[in-house]
C-alpha positions in Angstrom: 18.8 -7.4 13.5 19.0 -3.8 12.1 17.2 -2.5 8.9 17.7 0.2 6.6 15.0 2.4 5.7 15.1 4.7 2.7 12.9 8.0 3.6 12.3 10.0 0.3 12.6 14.0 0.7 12.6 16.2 -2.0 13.7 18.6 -3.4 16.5 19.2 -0.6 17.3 17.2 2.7 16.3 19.5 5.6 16.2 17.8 9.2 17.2 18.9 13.1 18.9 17.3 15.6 18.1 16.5 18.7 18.7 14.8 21.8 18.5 11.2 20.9 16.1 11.7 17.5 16.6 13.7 14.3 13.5 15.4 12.6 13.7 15.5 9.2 11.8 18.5 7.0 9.3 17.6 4.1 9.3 13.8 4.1 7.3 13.2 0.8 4.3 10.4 2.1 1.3 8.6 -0.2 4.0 9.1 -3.5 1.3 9.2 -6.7 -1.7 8.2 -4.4 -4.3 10.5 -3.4 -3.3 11.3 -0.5 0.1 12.4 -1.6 2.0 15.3 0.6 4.5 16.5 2.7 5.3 16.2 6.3 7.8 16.8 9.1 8.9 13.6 10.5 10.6 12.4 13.8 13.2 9.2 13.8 15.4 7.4 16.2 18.4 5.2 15.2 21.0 6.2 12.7 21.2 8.9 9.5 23.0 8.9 6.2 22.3 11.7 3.8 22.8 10.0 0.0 22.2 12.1 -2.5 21.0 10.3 -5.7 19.8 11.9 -9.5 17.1 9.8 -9.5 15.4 6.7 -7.2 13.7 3.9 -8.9 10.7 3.0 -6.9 9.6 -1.1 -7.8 6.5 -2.5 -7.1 8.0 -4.2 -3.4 4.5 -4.6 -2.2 2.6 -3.7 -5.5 1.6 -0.4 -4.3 3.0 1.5 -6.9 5.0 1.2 -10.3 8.9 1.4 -11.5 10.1 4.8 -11.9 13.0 5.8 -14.2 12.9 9.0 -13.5 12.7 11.8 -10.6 8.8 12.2 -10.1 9.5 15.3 -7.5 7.5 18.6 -10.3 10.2 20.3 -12.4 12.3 17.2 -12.5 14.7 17.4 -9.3 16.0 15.1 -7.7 15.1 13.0 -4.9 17.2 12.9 -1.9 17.6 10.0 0.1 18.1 9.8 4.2 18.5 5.9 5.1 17.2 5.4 8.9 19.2 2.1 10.3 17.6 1.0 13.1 16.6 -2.3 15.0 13.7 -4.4 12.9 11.6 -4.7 16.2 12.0 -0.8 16.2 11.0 0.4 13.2 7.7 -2.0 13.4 6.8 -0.1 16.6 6.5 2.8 13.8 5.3 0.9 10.8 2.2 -0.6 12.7 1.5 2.8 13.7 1.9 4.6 10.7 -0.1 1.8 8.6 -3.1 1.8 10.9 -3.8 4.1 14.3 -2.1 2.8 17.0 -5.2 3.2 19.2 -6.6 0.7 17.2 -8.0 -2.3 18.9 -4.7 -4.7 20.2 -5.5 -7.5 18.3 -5.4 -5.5 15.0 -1.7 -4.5 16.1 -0.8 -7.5 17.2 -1.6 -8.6 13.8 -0.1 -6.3 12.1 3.4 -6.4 13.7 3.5 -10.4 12.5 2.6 -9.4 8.6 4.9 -6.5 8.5 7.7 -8.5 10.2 7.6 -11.1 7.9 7.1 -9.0 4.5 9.9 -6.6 5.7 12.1 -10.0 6.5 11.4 -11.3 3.4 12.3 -7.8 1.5 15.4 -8.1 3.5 16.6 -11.5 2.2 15.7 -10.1 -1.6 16.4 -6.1 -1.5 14.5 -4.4 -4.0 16.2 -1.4 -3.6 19.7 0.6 -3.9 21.7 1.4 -0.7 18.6 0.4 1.9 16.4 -2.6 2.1 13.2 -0.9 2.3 11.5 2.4 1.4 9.2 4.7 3.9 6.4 4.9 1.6 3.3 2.7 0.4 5.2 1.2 -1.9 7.1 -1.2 0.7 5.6 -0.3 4.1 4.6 3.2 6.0 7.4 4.2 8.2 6.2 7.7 9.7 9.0 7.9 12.1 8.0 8.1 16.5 5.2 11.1 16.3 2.2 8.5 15.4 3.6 6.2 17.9 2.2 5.3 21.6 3.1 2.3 24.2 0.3 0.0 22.3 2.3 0.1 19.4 5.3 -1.0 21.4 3.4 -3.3 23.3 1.7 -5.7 20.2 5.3 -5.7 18.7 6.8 -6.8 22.5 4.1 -9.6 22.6 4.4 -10.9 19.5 8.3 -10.6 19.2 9.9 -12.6 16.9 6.6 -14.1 15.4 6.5 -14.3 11.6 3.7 -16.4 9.3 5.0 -19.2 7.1 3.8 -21.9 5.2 5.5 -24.7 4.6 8.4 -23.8 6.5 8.9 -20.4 4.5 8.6 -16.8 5.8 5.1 -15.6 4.1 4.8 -12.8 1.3 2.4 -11.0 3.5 0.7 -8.7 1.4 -2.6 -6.2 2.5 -3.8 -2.8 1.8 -6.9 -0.6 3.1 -10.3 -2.4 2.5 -10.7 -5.3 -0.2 -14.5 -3.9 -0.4 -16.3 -7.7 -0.1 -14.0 -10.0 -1.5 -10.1 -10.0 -1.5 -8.0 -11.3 -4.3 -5.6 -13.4 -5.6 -1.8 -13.2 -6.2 -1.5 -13.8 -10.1 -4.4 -10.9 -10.7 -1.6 -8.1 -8.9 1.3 -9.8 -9.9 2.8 -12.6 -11.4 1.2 -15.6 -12.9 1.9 -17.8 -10.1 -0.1 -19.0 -7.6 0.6 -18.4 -4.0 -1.3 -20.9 -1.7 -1.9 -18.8 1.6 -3.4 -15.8 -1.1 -6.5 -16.8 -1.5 -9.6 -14.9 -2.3 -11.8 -15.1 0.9 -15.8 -13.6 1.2 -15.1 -10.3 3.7 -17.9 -9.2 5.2 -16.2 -7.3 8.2 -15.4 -4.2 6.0 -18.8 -4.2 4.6 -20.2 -1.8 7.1 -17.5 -0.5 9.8 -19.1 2.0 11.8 -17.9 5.6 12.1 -16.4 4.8 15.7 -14.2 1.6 14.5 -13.0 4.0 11.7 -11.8 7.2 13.7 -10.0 4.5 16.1 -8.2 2.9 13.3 -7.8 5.3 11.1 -4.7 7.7 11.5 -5.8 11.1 10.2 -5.0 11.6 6.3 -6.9 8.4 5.7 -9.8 9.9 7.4 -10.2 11.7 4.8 -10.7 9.3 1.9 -15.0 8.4 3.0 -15.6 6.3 0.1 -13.6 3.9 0.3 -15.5 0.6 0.0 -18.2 1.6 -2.6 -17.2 4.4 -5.0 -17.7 6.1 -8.3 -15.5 8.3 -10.8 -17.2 10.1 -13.5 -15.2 11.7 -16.5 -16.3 13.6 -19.9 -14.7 11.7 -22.8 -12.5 14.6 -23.0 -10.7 14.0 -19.5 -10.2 10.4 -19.4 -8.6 11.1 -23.0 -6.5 13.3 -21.5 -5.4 11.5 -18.8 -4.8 8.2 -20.6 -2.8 10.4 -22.8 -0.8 11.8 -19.8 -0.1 9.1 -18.0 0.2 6.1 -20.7 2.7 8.8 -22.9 0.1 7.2 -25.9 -2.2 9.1 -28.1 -5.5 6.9 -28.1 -7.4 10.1 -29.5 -10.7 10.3 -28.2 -11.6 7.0 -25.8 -14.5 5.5 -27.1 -14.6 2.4 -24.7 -13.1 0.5 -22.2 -13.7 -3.1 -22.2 -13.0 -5.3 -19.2 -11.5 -8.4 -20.5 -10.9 -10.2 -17.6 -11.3 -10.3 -14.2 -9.5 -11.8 -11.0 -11.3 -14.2 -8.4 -12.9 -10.9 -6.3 -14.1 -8.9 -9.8 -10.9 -7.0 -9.8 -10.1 -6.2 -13.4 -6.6 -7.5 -14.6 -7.1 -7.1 -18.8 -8.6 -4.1 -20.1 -8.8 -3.1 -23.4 -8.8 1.0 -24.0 -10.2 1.8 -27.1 -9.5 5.0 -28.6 -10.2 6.5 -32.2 -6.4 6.5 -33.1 -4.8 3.6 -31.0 -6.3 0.3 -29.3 -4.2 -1.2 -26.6 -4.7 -4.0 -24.0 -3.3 -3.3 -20.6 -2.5 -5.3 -17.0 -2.3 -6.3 -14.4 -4.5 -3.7 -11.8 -1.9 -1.6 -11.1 -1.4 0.0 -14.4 -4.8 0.3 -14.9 -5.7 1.7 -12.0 -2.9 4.4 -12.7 -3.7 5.2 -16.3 -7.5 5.9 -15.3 -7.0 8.3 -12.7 -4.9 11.7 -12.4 -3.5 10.0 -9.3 -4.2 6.2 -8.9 -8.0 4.7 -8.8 -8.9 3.1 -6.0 -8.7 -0.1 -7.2 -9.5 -2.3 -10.6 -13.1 -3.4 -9.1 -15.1 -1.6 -11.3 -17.8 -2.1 -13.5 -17.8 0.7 -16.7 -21.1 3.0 -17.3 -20.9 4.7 -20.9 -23.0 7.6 -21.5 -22.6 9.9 -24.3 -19.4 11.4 -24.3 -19.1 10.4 -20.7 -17.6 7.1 -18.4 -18.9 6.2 -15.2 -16.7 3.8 -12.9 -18.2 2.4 -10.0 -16.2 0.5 -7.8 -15.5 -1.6 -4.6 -12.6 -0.9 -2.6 -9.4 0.9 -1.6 -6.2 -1.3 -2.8 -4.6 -4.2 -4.7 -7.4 -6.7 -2.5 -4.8 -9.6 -2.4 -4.2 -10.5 1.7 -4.9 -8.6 4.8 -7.4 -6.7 4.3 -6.6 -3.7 7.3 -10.6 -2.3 7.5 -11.4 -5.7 7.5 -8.8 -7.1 10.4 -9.7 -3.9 12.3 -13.7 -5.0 12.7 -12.7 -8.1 13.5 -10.5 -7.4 15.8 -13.0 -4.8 17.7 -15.7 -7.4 17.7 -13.3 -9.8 19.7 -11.3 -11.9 17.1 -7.5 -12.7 18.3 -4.7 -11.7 15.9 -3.9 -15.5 15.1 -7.7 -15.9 14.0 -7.1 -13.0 11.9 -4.5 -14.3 10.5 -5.3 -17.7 9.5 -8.6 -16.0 8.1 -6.5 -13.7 5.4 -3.3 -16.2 5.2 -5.2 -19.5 4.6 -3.1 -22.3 5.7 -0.5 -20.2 7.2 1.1 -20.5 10.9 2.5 -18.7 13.2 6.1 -19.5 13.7 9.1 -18.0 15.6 12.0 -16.4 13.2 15.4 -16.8 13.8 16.8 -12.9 14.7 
């Protein structure tokens, strides 16, 4: 079974040829996150060049938001290069470039089941133009070989084939950095459904991961983001004004409050009221706050509000939507002995491990 992978470049498709791999110049990575920039990447398999005006990036994974336009500065295009290559393939890369692949083998072997079911279940639905799945956050990381090692391709060999389902249907396996304590539910991300194996579960493995467990999970850009669990963001009245204003297109005027109206099963906020002294709006679900209170995008909606004079504290819990595997969690598990199926069944409650038909 082959997938195709769109990797976003911009503004112009640069890449190298080699032997058996192609290299392609300034693959955009972390698109409107924090850790947003550019890097040289290496791939295997096959490479189309598609041009396109403008790519529409939808919430595949809820890591990010629908796009209509080009969100490369001075509004040029994206470029598209779509990677086809076998699905057992590009997980070797996607395990690696979601998590260190010196991380402990359990945490991998883990890994390689979640992300072979989401991406299986992305390519029955395609959420996307011309490709299956995108490169980036907002579907799955695909950094191409140069994170890679023979663990990577060793958890995805030992586990080959193996997807998570519950009752008799390929899981929506969702996860993201470190749920900070608690993880979530589906309906507070996404829709108002509820999805059985998405429960919110007590996490007390990413409470305290040592510095060790962190540099051997951790690949090196998310090395850099130290708070992750327990955090705070402090703005002057004037900035978070300005940057509700810049990223909502809406004049509230001055903010005066923000009032957390409702809160998913972990704390996460999913209504919250902005009020400003010219407009007054209600917003959801955590994605769109966590974007319209931040020049890049929040952590997460796990906050609790501070208001000073002329001044908002946020202090939070966690890195990411909270609603699955949580990745900081799995890894301390995994490093104090846990197997991937215990894992597993802790995150995905009432899943099983099943083998896919390729």
């Amino acid at each position: 079974m082959q997938i195709r992978v769109g990797i976003l470049t911009a503004p112009k498709i640069e890449f190298e040829r080699r032997e058996k791999t192609f290299v392609l110049k300034n693959v955009r990575i972390g698109i409107g996150f924090h850790w947003d920039r550019y890097e040289d990447q290496e791939f295997a398999g096959e490479l189309e060049i598609k041009p396109t005006p403008a790519i529409v990036l939808r919430p595949s994974t809820g890591r990010s938001i629908e796009q209509s336009s080009s969100p490369v500065k001075g509004g040029e295009p994206w470029e598209v290069a779509i990677n086809t290559i076998e699905l057992e393939d590009y997980l070797c890369s996607v395990i690696s470039s979601e998590m260190n692949a010196n991380s402990p083998m359990e945490l991998l072997k883990a890994h390689a089941v979640i992300s072979r079911s989401w991406a299986m279940r992305a390519m029955m639905k395609p959420n996307h133009e011309g490709y299956d799945v995108c490169a980036d956050d907002h579907c799955q990381r695909y950094e191409g070989l140069r994170r890679m090692n023979d663990r990577a391709v060793e958890a995805v060999r030992a586990t080959r084939g193996m997807v998570l389902t519950y009752e008799g249907e390929i899981c929506d396996c969702r996860y993201y950095k470190c749920c900070g304590g608690r993880s979530e539910i589906w309906r507070t991300c996404w829709e108002d459904i509820d999805v059985p194996y998405i429960q919110s579960v007590q996490c007390d493995w990413c409470k305290s991961p040592s510095p060790k467990v962190l540099r051997l999970v951790l690949n090196d850009y998310d090395q850099e983001t130290k708070d992750f669990r327990d955090w705070t963001v402090t703005y002057t009245a004037d900035e978070l004004s300005e940057i509700i204003r810049t990223k909502s297109g809406i004049d509230f005027g001055e903010i005066v409050d923000l009032i957390p109206l409702h809160r998913g099963a972990s704390g996460r906020i999913d209504q919250l009221q902005i009020v400003g002294s010219k407009h007054t709006e209600i917003i959801g679900k955590e994605l769109k706050i966590r974007l319209w209170l931040s020049r890049t995008c929040l952590y997460s909606s796990w906050f609790e509000v501070e208001k000073e004079p002329r001044r908002f504290v946020l202090r939070g819990h966690g890195w990411g939507h909270g609603a699955g595997l949580c990745q900081i969690g799995a890894a301390v598990m995994a490093s104090e002995g846990k197997s991937y199926e215990e894992i597993l069944s802790y995150y995905y409650v009432g899943s099983r491990l099943s083998t896919s038909a390729q």
